[in-house]
C-alpha positions in Angstrom: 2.4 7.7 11.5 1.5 5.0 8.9 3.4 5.0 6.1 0.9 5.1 3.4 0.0 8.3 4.7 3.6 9.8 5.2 4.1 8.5 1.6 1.3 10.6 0.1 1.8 13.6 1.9 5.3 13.4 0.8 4.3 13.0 -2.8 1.4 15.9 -2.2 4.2 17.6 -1.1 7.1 17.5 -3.8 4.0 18.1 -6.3 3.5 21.3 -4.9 6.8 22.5 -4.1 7.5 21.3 -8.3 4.3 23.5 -9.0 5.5 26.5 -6.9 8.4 26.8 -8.6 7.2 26.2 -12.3 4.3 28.9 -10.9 7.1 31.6 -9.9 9.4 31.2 -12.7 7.9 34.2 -15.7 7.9 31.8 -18.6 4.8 32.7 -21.0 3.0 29.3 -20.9 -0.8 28.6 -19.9 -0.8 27.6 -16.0 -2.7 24.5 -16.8 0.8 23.3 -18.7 3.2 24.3 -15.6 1.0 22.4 -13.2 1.3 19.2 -15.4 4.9 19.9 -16.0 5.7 20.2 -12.0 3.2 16.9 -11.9 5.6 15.0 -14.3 8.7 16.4 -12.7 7.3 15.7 -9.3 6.7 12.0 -10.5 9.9 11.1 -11.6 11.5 12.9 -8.5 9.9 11.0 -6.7 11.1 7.7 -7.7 14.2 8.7 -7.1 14.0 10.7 -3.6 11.0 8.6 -2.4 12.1 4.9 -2.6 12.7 4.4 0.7 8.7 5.3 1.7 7.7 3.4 -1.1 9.7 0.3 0.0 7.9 0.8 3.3 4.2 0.8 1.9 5.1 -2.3 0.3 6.2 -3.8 3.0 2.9 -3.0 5.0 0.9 -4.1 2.1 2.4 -7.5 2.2 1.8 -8.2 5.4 -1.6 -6.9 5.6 -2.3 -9.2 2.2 -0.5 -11.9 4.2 -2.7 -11.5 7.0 -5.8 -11.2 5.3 -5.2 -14.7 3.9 -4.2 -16.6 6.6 -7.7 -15.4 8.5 -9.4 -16.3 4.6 -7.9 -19.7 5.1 -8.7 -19.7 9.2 -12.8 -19.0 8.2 -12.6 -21.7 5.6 -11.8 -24.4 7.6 -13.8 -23.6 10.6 -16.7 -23.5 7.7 -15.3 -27.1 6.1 -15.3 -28.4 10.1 -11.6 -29.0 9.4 -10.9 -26.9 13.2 -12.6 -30.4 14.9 -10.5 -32.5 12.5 -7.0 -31.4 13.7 -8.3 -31.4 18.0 -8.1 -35.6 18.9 -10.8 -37.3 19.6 -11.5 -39.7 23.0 -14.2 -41.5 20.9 -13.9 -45.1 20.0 -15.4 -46.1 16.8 -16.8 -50.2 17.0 -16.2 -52.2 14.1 -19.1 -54.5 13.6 
């Protein structure tokens, strides 16, 4: 599975099992305030119980930014005509 997506349904995840909680325990506060507690709470737990994923994401983003400029450079040069610059040439140039 790719690990953006196992990285956001983890998050999704953690959010929900924060809310579930903050839901179930009988404190008198408006529901609207216990689901942004349990998204706060489910943020910072998440740095902490979730680097590893994260590390992973970054890792593909880098390479897929890495890729995506070496084919950027690749198009650029066929467009500049550098790709017939680098191939030799059997043509002999006379010097009149």
């Amino acid at each position: 599975m790719n690990p953006m997506m196992k990285y956001t349904l983890a998050r999704i995840g953690l959010f929900v099992a924060c809310a579930a909680v903050l839901l179930a325990v009988p404190l008198q506060l408006n529901p609207f305030i216990k689901l942004g507690i349990a998204l706060i709470a489910s943020a910072l737990l998440s740095l902490v119980l979730l680097r590893r994923m994260r590390d992973e994401v970054a890792a593909q983003l880098a390479g897929a930014v890495e890729r995506r400029a070496e084919q950027k450079q690749k198009l650029r040069d066929a467009l500049a005509g550098d790709e017939k610059a680098d191939e030799p040439t059997d043509e002999k140039v006379d010097d009149k």
